[in-house]
C-alpha positions as CSV (number, residue, x, y, z in Angstrom):
1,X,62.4,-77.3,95.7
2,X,65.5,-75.7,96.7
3,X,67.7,-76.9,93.6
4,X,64.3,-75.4,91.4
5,X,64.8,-72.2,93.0
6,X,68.4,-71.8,92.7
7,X,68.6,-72.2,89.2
8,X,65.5,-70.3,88.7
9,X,67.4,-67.8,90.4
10,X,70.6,-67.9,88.4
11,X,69.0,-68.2,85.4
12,X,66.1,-65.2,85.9
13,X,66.0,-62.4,83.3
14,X,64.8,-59.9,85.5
15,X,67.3,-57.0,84.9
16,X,67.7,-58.0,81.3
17,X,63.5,-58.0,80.8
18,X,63.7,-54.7,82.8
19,X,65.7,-53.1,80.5
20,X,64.6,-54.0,77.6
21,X,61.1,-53.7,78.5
22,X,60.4,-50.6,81.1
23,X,61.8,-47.5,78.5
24,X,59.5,-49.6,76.2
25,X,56.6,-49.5,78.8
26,X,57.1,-45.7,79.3
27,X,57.6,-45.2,75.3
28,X,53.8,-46.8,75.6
29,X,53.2,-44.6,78.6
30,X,53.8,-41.3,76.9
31,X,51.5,-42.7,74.3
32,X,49.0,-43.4,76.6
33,X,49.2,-39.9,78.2
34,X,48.8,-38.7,75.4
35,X,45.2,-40.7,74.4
36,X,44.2,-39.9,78.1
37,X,44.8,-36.3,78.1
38,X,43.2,-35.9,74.5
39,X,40.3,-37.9,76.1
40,X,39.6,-35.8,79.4
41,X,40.2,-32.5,77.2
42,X,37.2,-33.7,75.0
43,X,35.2,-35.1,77.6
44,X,35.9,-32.1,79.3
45,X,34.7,-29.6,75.9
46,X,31.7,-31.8,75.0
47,X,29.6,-35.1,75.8
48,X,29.3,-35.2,72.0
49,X,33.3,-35.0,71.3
50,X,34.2,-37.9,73.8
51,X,31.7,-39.6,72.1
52,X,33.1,-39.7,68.8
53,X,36.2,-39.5,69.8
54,X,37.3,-43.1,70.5
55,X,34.7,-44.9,67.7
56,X,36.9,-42.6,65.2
57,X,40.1,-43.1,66.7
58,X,39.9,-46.7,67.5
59,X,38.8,-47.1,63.7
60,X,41.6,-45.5,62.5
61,X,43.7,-46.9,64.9
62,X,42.9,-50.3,63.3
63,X,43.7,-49.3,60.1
64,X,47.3,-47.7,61.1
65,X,48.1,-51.0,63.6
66,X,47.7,-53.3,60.6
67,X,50.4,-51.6,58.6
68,X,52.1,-50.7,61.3
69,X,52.4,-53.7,62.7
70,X,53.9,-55.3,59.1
71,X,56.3,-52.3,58.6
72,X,57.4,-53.2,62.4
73,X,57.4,-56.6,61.8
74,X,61.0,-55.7,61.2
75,X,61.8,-55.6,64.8
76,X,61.9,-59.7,64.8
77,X,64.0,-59.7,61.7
78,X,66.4,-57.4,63.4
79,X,66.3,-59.0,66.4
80,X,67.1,-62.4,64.8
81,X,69.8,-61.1,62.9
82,X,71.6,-59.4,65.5
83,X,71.5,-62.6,68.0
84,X,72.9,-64.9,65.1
85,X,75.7,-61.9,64.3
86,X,74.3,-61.1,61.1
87,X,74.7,-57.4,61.7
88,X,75.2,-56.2,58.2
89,X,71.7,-57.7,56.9
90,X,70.2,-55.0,59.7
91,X,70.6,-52.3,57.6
92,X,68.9,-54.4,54.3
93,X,65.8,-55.5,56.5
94,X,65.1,-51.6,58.1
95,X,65.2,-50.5,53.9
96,X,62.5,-53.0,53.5
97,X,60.7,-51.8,56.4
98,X,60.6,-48.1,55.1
99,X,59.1,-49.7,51.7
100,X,56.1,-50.8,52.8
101,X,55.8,-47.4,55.3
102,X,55.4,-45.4,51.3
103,X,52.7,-47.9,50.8
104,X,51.0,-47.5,53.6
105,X,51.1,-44.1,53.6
106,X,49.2,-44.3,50.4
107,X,46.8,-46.8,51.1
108,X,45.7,-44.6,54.8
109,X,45.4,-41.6,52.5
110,X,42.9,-43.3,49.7
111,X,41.6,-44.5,52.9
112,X,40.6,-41.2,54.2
113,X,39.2,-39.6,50.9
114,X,36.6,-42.9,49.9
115,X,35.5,-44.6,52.8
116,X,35.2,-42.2,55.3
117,X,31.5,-41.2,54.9
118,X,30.2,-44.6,54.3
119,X,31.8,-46.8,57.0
120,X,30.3,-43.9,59.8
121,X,27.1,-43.7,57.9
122,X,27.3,-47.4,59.0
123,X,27.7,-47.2,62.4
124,X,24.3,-45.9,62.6
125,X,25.4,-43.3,65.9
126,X,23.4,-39.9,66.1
127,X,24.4,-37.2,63.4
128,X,26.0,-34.4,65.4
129,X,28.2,-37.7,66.7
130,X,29.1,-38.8,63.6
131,X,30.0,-35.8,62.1
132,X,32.9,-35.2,64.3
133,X,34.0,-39.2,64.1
134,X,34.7,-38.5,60.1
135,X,36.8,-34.9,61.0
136,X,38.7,-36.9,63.8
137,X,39.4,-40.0,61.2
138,X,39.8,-37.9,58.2
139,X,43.1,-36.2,60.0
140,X,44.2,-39.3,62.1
141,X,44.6,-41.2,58.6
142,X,46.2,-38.5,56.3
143,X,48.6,-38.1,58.9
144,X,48.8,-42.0,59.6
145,X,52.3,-41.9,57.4
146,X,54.0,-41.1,60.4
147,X,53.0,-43.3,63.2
148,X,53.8,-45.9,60.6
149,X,57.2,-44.8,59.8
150,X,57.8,-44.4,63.9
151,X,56.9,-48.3,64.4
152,X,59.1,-49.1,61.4
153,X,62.3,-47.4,62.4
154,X,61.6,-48.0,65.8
155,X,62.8,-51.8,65.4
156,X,66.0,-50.8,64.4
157,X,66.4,-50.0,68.4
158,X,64.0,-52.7,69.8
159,X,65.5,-55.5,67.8
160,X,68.8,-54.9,69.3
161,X,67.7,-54.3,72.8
162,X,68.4,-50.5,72.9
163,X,65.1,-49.1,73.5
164,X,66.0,-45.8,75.8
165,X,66.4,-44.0,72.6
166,X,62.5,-45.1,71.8
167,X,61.7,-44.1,75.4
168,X,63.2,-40.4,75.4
169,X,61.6,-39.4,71.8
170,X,58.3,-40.8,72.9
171,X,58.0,-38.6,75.3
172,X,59.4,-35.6,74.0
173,X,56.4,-36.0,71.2
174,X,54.3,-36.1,74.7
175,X,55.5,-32.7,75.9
176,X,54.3,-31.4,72.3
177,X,51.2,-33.0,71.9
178,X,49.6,-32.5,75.7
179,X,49.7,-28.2,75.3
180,X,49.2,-28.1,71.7
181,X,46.1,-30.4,72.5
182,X,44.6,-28.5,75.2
183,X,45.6,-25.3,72.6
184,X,43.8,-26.8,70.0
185,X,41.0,-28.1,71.3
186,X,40.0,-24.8,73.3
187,X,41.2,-22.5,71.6
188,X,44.0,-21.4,73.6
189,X,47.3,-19.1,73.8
190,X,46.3,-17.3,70.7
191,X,45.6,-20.8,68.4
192,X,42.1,-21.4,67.2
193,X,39.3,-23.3,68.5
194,X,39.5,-26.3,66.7
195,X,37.6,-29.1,69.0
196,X,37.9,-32.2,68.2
197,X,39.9,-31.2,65.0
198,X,42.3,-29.9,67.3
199,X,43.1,-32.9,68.8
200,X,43.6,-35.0,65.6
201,X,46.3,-32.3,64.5
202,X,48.0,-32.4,67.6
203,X,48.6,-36.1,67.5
204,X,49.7,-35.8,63.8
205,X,52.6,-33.6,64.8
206,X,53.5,-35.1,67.7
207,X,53.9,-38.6,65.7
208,X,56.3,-35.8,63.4
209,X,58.3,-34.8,65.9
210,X,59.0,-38.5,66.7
211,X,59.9,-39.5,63.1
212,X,62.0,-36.9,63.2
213,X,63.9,-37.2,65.9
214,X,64.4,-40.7,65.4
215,X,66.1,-40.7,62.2
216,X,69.2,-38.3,62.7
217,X,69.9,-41.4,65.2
218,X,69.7,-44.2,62.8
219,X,71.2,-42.7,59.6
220,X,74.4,-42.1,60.9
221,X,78.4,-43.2,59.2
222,X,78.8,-45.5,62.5
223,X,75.6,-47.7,62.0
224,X,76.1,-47.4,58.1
225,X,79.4,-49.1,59.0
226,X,78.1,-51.7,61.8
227,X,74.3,-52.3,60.3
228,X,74.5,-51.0,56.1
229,X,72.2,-48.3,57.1
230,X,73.1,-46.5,53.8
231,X,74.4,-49.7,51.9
232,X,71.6,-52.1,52.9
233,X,69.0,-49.4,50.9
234,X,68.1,-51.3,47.5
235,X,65.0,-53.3,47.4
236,X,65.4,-57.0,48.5
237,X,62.7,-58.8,47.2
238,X,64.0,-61.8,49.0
239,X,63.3,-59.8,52.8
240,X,60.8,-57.9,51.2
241,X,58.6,-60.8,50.7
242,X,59.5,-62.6,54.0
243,X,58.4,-59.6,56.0
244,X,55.1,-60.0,54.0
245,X,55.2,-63.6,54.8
246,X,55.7,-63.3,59.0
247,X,54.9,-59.5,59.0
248,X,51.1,-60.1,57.7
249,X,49.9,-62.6,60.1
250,X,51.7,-61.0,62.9
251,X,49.9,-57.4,62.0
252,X,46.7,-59.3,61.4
253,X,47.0,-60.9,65.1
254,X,46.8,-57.9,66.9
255,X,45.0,-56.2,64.4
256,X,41.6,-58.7,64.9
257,X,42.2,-57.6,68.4
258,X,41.6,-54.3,68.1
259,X,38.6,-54.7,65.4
260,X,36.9,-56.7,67.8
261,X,37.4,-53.7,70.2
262,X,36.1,-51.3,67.2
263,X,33.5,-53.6,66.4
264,X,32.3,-53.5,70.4
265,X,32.4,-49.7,70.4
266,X,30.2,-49.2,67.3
267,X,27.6,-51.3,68.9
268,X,27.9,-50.1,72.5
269,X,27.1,-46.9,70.5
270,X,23.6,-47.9,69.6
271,X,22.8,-49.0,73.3
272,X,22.8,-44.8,74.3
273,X,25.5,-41.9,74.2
274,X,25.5,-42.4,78.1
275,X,26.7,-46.1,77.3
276,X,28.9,-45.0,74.9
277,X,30.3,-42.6,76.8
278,X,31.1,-45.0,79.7
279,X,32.3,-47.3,77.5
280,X,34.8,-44.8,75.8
281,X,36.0,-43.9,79.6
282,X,36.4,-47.2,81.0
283,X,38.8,-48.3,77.5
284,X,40.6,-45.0,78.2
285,X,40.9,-46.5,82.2
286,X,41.5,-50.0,80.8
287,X,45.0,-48.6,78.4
288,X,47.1,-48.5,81.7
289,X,46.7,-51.9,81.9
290,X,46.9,-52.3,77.8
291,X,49.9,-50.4,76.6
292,X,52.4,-51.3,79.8
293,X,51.4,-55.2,79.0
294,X,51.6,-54.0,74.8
295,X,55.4,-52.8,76.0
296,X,56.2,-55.9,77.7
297,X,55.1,-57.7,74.7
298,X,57.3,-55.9,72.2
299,X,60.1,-56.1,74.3
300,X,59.8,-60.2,75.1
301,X,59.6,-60.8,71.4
302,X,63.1,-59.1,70.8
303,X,64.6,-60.4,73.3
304,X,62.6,-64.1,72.2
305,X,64.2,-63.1,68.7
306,X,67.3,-62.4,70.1
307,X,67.5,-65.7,71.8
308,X,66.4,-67.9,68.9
309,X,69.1,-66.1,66.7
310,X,71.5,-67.5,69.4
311,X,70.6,-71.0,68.8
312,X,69.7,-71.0,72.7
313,X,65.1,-71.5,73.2
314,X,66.2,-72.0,77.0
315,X,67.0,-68.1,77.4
316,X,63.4,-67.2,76.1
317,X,61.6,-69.3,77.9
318,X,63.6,-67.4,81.2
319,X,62.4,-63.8,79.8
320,X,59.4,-65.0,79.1
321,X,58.3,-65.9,82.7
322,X,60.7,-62.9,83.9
323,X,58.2,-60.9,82.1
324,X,54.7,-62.3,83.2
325,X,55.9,-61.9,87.0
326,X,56.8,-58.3,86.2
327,X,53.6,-57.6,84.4
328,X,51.4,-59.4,87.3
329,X,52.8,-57.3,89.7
330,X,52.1,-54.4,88.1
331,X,48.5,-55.2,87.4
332,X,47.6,-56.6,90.9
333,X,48.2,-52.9,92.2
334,X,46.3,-51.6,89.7
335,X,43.6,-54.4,90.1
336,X,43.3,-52.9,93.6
337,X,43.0,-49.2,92.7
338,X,40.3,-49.6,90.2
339,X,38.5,-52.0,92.3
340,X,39.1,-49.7,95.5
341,X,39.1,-46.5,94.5
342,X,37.4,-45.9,91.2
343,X,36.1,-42.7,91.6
344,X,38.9,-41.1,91.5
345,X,40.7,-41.8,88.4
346,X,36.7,-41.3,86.6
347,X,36.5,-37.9,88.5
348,X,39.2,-36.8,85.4
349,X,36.7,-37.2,82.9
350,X,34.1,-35.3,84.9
351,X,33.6,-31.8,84.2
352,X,32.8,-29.4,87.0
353,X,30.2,-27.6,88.4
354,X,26.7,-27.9,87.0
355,X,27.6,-29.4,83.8
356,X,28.5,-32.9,86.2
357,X,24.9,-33.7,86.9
358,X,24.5,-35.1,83.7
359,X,27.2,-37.8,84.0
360,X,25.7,-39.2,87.4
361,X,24.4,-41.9,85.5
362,X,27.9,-42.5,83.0
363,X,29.8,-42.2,86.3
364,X,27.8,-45.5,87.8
365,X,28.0,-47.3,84.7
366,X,32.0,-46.5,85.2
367,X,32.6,-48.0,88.3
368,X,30.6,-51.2,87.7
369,X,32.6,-51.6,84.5
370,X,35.8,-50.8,86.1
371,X,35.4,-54.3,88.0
372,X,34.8,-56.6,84.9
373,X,38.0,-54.8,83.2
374,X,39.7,-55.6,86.6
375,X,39.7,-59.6,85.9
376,X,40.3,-59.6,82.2
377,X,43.3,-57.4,82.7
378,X,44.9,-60.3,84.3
379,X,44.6,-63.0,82.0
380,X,45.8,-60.7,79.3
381,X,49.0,-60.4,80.6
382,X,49.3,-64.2,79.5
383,X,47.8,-63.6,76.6
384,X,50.3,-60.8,75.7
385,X,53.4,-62.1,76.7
386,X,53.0,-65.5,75.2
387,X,51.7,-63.4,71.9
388,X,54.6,-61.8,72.2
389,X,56.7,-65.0,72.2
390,X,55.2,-66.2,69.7
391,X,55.6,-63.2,67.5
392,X,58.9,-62.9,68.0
393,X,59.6,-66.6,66.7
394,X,57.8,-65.9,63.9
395,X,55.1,-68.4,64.9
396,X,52.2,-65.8,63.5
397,X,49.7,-67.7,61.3
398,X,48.7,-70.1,64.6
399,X,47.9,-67.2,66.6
400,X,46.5,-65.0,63.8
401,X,43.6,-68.3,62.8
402,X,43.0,-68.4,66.9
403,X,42.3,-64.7,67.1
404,X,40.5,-64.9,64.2
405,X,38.1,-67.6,65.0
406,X,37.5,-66.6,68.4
407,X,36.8,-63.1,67.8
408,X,34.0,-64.2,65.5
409,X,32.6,-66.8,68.1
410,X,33.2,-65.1,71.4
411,X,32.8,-61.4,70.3
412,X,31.3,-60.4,67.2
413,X,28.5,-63.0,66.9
414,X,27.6,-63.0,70.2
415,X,27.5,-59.5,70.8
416,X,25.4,-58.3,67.6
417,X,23.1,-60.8,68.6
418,X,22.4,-60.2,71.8
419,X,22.5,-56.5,70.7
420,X,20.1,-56.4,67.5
421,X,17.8,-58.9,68.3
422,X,17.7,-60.0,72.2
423,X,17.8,-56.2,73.4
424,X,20.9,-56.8,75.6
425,X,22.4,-53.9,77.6
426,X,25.6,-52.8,78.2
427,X,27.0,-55.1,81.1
428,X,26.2,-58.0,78.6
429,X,28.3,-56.5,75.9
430,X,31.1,-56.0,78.9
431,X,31.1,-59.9,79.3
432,X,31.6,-60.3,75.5
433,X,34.6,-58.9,76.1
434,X,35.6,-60.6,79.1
435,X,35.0,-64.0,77.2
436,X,37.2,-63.1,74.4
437,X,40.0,-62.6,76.6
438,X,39.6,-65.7,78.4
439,X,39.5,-67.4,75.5
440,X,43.0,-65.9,73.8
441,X,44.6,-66.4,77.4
442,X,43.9,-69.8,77.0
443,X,44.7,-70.6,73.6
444,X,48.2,-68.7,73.8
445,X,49.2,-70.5,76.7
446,X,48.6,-74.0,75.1
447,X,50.6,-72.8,71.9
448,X,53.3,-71.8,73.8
449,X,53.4,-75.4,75.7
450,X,53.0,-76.7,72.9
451,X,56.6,-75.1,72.4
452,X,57.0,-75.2,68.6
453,X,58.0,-71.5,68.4
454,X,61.5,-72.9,69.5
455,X,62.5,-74.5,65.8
456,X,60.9,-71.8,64.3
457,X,63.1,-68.4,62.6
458,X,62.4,-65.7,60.0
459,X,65.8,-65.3,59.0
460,X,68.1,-67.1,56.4
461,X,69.0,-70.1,58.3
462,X,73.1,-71.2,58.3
463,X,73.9,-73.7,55.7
């Protein structure tokens, strides 16, 4: 036991993991501030505009993190590269990147103009809801451009391990978009009174002042020299098509995810606005767990990437368990806060005065929620770390036909059948979710035992 702790010990990725990971966790921290702030200011202006606001926004969300995710696909590439010395093919991969970001772009904006109406129409939530879901998805998506130019170019830095500059112009876009929401939304400092509106334009320019901050420190003559950041710019079909080939199933991993999530909102919407509206706050709760464990994730895969550009699987294994302890201890303290003390943290999406009598009832659903979210938060820091190994391998169709399948067995079905024809309530839908989880937790884990993502690379191998 002794000689298994020693080497453990020598052999630990802790501070590497650390670094790599925690400005990556706060880059996801800023975010989150960002989605919980714009979710207590519109809880806080309207039952109606929380409401809508996280059916819309996780909608359009699922639309942006499936082309984000394939522009940032990138990250491995680079990541890959740089551990195998290839720095001058850096430059060549980010062009490819950027690409796809015009694309997308143009895809999000058709997006916006035809199917708007329709999909919400679909939901089947009350009209004065669904009304402001199409203003709040209209904006996110014609704006969408530039979150998925900011995941693109962010993999120049997360590939090669330097992700403070991610961290610092995250939340710089944070300091931006917390008073111009509140401005926005209420009407404030001499802006208009935009409601929810408001908040989708204040996310838009935040993700603007992120872009462009960003790129003054990529294009520069020292990286053009080190990475062809200039030189690498014609089109590669040969990378092009490889980022399509790795980039696709990797998006559509984590993009299932989150439809399954959009799916559950839409039909926790026809159970009641008060269910809704617990729902919406609990997921708001939930993304403290979500985006530090999202963080960890990115990072392990670059690091993963890193490692199997070296030639050397036994490093990733090391900051792959570094990680998961990391991660556990983060989420055992906050396993004990929402268990212990959940009033408190729900109390921010309470408005005061006489207008709170009418969320007695949302504020009990809340707490009894809060302790289902508090066991599946565990098992998906498994589930996200070794997704995150897996990813940055390139080992991405496995993962994406397990997501797949179970989200259609565990989730979807389940849940719009219980729903629609057995008249289950809410808590039933909560255990939907909980299932789902356990189920990816456990399929992950026996992939990456399995421990085929160690022969696997997206790169040009040497000859």
């Amino acid at each position: 036991m002794k000689k298994i702790w020693n080497k453990w010990r020598e052999n630990s990725r802790y501070r590497e993991v650390s670094k790599v990971c925690i400005p990556l966790v706060m880059s996801m921290a800023a975010t989150m501030v960002m989605e919980f702030t714009d979710r207590v200011f519109l809880s806080n202006y309207s039952v109606n505009a929380i409401s809508a606001a996280l059916p819309a926004g996780v909608t359009a969300f699922l639309c942006m993190t499936f082309l984000g995710g394939i522009g940032g696909y990138v990250t491995v590439f680079i990541a890959q590269y740089y551990g195998a010395g290839k720095n001058q093919q850096i430059g060549i991969a980010l062009w490819q990147g950027l690409y796809f970001c015009l694309f997308a772009g143009i895809v999000l904006f058709t997006l916006s103009l035809i199917a708007t109406g329709p999909l919400f129409l679909l939901a089947g939530h009350p009209p004065e809801v669904r009304a402001l879901e199409e203003i709040y998805f209209n904006i996110l998506c014609r704006g969408a451009i530039l979150h998925v130019t900011a995941q693109t170019i962010s993999g120049f830095f997360t590939g090669r391990g330097m992700t403070r500059p991610i961290m610092l112009c995250n939340i710089i876009g944070m300091m931006v978009n917390i008073p111009l929401d509140y401005a926005l939304i209420n009407g404030a400092w001499g802006l208009p009174e935009m409601g929810i509106a408001g908040a989708g334009l204040a996310t838009v320019i935040s993700w603007a002042v992120i872009v462009l901050l960003l790129i003054p420190l990529i294009f520069t003559r020292e990286n053009d020299r080190l990475y062809n950041i200039y030189k690498g710019s014609p089109f590669n079909l040969g990378i092009f098509l490889r980022l399509m080939r790795f980039g696709i199933p990797g998006s559509l991993q984590f993009s299932l995810d989150i439809f399954a999530f959009t799916f559950f909102i839409l039909m926790v919407g026809r159970l009641g606005r008060e269910e809704l509206a617990a729902s919406n706050i609990v997921i708001a709760i939930s993304s403290l767990a979500f985006m530090p464990a999202l963080g960890f994730s990115q990072g392990i895969s670059s690091l993963v990437g890193q490692a199997l550009g070296r030639g050397r699987p036994q490093q990733a294994k090391y900051a792959t368990w570094s990680g998961i302890h990391l991660l556990l201890a983060y989420t055992f303290f906050l396993d004990l806060f929402l268990i212990g003390t959940p009033e408190v943290i729900i109390a921010l999406f309470i408005p005061q005065g006489q207008d709170a009598v009418g969320y007695a009832s949302v504020v009990d659903l809340c707490t009894h929620l809060l302790r289902i979210v508090a066991v599946y938060i565990c098992m998906d820091v498994f589930y996200m770390i070794f997704s995150g190994v897996l990813r940055g391998a390139g080992d991405t169709r496995f993962i994406m036909w397990c997501i797949g399948t179970s989200s259609v067995f565990c989730m979807l079905l389940p849940l719009y059948i219980g729903i629609e024809f057995f008249d289950r309530g809410i808590y039933y839908a909560w255990f939907c979710v909980l299932l789902f989880v356990a189920v990816l937790f456990v399929l992950a884990s026996f992939r990456y035992r399995q421990g085929k993502w160690q022969h696997i690379l997206v790169v040009e191998r040497e000859s």
